[in-house]
C-alpha positions in Angstrom: 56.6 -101.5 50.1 59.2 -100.0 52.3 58.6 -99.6 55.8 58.4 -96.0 56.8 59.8 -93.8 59.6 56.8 -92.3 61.4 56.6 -89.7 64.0 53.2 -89.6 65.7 52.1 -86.8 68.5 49.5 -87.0 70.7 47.9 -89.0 73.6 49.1 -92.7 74.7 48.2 -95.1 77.3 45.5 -92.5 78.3 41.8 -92.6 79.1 41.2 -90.4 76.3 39.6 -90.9 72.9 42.8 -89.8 70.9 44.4 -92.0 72.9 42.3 -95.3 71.9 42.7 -93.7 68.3 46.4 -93.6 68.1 47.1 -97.1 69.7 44.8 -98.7 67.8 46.6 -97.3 64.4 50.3 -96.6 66.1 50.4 -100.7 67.1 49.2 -101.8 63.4 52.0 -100.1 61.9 54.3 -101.3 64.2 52.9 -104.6 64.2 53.3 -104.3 59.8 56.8 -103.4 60.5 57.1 -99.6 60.3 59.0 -97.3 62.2 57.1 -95.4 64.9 58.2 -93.0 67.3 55.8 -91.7 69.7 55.6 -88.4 71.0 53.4 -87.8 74.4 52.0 -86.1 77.4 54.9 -86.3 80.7 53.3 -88.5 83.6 53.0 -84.8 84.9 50.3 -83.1 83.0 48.5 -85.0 80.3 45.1 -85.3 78.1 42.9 -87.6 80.5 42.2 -88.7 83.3 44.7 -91.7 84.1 47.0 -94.0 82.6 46.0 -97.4 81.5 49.3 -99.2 80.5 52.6 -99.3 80.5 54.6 -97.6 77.4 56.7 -99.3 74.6 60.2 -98.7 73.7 59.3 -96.5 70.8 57.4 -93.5 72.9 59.0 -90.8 74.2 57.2 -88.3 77.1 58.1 -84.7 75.9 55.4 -82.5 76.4 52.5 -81.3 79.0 49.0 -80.0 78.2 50.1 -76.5 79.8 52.3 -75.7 76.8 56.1 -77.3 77.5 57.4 -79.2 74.8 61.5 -80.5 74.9 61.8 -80.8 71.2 64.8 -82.4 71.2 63.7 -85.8 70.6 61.5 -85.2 67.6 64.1 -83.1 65.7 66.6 -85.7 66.4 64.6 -88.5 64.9 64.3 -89.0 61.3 60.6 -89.0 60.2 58.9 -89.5 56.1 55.5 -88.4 57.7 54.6 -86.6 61.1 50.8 -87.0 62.6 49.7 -84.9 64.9 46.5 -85.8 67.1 43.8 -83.6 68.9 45.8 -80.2 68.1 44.0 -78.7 70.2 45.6 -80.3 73.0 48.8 -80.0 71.9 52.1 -77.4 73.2 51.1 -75.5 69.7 53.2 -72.6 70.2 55.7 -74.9 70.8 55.4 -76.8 68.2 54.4 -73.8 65.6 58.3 -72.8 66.6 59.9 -76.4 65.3 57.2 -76.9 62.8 60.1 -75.6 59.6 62.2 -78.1 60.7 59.7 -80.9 61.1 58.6 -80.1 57.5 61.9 -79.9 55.9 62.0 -83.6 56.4 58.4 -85.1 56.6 54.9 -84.9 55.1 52.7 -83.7 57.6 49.3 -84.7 58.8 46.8 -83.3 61.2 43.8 -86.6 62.5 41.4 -84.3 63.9 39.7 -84.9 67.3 37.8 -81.3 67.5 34.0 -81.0 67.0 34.0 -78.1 65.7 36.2 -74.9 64.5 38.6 -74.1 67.2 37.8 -70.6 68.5 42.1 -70.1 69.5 44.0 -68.7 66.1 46.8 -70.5 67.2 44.8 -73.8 65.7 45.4 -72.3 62.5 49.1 -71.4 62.3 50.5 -74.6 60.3 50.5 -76.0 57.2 49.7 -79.3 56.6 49.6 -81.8 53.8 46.7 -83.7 54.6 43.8 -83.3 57.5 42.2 -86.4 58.1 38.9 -86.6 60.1 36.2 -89.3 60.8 33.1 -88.9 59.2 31.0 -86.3 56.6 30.3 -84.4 59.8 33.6 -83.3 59.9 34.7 -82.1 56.9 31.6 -79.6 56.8 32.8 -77.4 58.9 36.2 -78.1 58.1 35.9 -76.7 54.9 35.3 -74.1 56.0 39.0 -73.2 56.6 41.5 -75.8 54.8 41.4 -76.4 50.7 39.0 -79.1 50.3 41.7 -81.4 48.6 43.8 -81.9 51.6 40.4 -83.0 53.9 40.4 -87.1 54.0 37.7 -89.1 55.6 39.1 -91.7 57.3 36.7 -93.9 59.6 37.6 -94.4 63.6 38.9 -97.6 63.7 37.8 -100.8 66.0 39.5 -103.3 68.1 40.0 -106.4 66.6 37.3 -108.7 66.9 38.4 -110.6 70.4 35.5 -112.9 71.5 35.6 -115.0 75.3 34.0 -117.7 77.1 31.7 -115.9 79.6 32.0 -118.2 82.3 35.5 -118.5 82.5 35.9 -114.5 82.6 33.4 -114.4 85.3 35.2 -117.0 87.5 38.7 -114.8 86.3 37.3 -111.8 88.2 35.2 -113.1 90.9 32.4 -112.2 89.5 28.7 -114.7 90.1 27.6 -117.0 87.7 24.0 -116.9 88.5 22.9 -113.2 87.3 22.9 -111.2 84.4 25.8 -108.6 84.7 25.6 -105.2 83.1 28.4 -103.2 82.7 29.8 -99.4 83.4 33.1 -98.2 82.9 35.9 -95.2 82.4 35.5 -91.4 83.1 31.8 -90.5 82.7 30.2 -93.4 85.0 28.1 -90.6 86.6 26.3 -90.5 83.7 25.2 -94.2 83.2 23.9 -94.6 86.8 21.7 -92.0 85.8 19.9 -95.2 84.7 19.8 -96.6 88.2 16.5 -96.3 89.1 15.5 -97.8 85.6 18.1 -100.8 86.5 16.1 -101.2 89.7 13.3 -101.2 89.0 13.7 -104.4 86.4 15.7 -106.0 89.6 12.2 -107.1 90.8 11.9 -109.4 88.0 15.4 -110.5 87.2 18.6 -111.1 88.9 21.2 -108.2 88.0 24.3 -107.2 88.9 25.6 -103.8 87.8 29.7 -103.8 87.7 30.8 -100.5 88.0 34.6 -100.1 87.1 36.1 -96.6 87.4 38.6 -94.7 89.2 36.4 -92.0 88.9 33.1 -94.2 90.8 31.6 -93.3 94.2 32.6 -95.4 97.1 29.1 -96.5 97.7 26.2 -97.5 95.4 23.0 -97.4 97.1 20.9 -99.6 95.0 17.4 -101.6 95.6 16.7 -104.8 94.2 20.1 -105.3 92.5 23.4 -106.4 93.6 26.3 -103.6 93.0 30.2 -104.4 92.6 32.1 -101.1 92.0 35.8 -102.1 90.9 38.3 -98.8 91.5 40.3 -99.5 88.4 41.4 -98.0 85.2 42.0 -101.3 82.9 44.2 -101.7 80.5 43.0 -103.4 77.0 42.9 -107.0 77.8 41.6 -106.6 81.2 38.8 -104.3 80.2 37.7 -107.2 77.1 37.7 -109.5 80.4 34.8 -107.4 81.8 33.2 -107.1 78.5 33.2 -111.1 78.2 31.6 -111.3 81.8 29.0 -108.8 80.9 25.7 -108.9 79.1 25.9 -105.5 78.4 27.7 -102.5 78.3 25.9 -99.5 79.3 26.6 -96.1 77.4 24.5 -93.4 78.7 26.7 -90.3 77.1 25.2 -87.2 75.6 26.7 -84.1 73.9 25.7 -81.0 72.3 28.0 -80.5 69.7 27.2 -82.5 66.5 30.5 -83.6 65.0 31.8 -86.5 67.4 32.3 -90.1 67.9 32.5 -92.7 70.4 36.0 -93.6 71.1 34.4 -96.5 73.8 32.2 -98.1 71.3 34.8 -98.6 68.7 36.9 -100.1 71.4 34.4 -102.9 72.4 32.4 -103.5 69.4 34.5 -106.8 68.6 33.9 -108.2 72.0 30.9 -109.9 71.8 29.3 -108.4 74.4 25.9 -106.1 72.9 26.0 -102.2 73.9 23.3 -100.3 74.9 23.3 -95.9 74.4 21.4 -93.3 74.8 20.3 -92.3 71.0 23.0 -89.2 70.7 26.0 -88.0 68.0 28.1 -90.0 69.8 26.8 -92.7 67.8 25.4 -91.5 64.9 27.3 -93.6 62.6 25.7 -96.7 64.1 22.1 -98.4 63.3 21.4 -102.3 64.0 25.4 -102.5 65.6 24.1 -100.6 68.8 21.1 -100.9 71.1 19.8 -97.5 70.8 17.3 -95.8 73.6 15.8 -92.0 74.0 13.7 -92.4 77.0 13.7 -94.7 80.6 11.0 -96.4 78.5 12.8 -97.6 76.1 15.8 -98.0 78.0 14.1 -100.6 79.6 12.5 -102.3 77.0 16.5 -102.6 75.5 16.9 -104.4 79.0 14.2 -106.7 79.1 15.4 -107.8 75.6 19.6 -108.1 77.4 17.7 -109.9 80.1 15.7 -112.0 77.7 18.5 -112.6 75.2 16.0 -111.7 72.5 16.3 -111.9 68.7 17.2 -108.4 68.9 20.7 -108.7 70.7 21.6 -111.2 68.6 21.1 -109.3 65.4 22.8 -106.3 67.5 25.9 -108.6 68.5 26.2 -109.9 64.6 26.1 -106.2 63.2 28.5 -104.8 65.6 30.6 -108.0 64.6 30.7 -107.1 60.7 31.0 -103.4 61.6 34.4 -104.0 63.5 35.3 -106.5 60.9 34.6 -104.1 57.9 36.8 -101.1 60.3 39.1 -103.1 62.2 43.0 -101.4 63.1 44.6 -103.4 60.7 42.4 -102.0 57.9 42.0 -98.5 58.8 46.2 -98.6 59.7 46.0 -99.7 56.1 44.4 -96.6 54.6 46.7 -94.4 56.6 49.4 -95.7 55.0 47.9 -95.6 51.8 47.5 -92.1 52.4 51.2 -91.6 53.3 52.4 -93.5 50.3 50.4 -90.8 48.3 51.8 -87.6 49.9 55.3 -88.9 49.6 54.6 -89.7 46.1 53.4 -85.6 45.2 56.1 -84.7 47.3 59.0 -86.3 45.0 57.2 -85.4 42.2 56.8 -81.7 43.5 60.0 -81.2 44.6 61.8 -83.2 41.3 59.8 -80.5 39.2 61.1 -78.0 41.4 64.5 -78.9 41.2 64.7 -79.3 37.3 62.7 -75.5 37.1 66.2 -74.3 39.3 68.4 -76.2 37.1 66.9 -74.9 33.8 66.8 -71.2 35.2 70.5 -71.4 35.9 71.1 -72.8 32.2 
């Protein structure tokens, strides 16, 4: 197979889920040999909240959220296929104005991020050879508004599996030996110390610390009964499976109205080894035995007695989550886009040979 030149748009380095999406595929092409060039938001204005790493030689920073898009290095760069990710989010009238060009030389693809139908018409105003989205949720109400042929279900894909010592990541960040550790982390911590009281209240009977590591934390925990360490960080990918390692659990305490949505977090941790507890929502509605699920304090805590107790259950959770990361790792789901590619390269010679031998015959 040849490699391919492809041009990817969209969130990288970012605290946002299209960002952990597009890594996790964008490096596995790379890493198989492909051409990439990466497309992104300017330091100035971009989807998230902060940056988490440090860029490789194949992005470029063109565009901001507010609509501004230099399209000079995309229509300089040769490109079979050109994904677009989170639309929504996108300089679309920018891009809507290049788009001819863009298309006169690659197969286009839109990965959707929305929940739901986009309310803007400017959402609507391409043409694209393939939509991919994540799960059946998805193309229901996609449907709705593209030819069913050109919807794929591809699944969100997972960090490789990276297991550590737990000791030895503790004593890497500082962090006691002699407690069980629990875990918080990214934009939405507000919403998992909703649990603090729960978190206390099982402090009386066991030794817990609760690591809190977010730019985005409050300066001050006030907490009874458990020990607090708030770490004013945004980690890149190896630091943040560091804090997984030291953990005993990662807590996910995220709910959302809209039905049509997945947990980029999750997917990213699955493969560490560490077991994650969530509040029973869409977010995770693709997940049974891989996640500790809770609706209530009540059974919040009795998910936490069982962390605390390194029960049977936990262990059945960390195994599942294992062979679900396994079955969707990068390198498999990178796989499947390509796949895809190969396919809409294919039609397209075919297509356009037809085409060309219709012109020839008319002329005759």
């Amino acid at each position: 197979m040849l490699p391919l030149k492809i041009g990817m748009m969209g969130a990288w380095n970012l605290d946002a889920g299209s960002s952990v999406h597009a890594e996790l595929i964008g490096r596995e092409w790379v890493r198989k040999g492909h051409d990439l060039r990466l497309y992104s938001y300017l330091h100035s204005d971009f989807h998230g909240t902060t940056f988490v790493g440090e860029d490789e030689s194949y992005v470029t920073r063109c565009f901001r959220v507010s609509g501004y898009l230099d399209p000079r290095p995309i229509l300089n760069s040769d490109h079979d296929i050109f994904v677009v990710q989170n639309l929504g989010m996108l300089p679309r009238d920018g891009l809507r104005k290049i788009f001819h060009c863009i298309r006169k030389k690659a197969r286009t693809v839109n990965i959707i991020h929305e929940a739901e139908l986009p309310s803007d018409p400017s959402f609507y105003q391409f043409q694209w050879e393939s939509i991919v989205c994540f799960d059946q949720r998805y193309r229901k109400f996609l449907r709705e508004a593209f030819p069913e042929e050109k919807i794929h279900v591809i699944p969100f894909p997972c960090h490789p599996i990276a297991k550590g010592n737990k000791a030895e990541a503790r004593l890497k960040l500082a962090l006691p030996l002699n407690c069980k550790i629990l875990l918080v982390f990214g934009q939405h911590v507000e919403k998992d110390l909703e649990l603090l009281r729960s978190i206390s209240t099982l402090g009386i009977r066991y030794p817990i610390l609760l690591l809190v590591v977010s730019i985005h934390a409050p300066n001050r925990i006030v907490a009874s009964n458990i020990q607090v360490d708030i770490r004013n960080e945004a980690p890149n990918i190896g630091r943040l499976y560091d804090y997984l390692h030291a953990s005993d659990a990662l807590i996910l305490n995220r709910q959302v109205e809209t039905k049509a949505v997945v947990s980029s977090t999750a997917h990213q941790c699955l493969g560490s080894g560490c077991p994650i507890m969530a509040l029973d929502s869409p977010f995770f509605k693709n997940f049974h035995k891989e996640i500790l699920k809770y609706r209530t304090a009540d059974e919040f805590e009795a998910c936490l007695i069982e962390v605390m107790e390194s029960g049977n259950m936990v262990m059945k959770t960390i195994q599942a989550a294992e062979e679900y990361a396994r079955k969707n790792t990068a390198e498999k789901i990178a796989e499947r886009y390509i796949e895809l590619f190969q396919k809409l390269l294919t039609q397209s010679l075919t297509t356009h040979g037809f085409e060309r031998h219709e012109m020839e015959t008319s002329t005759v």
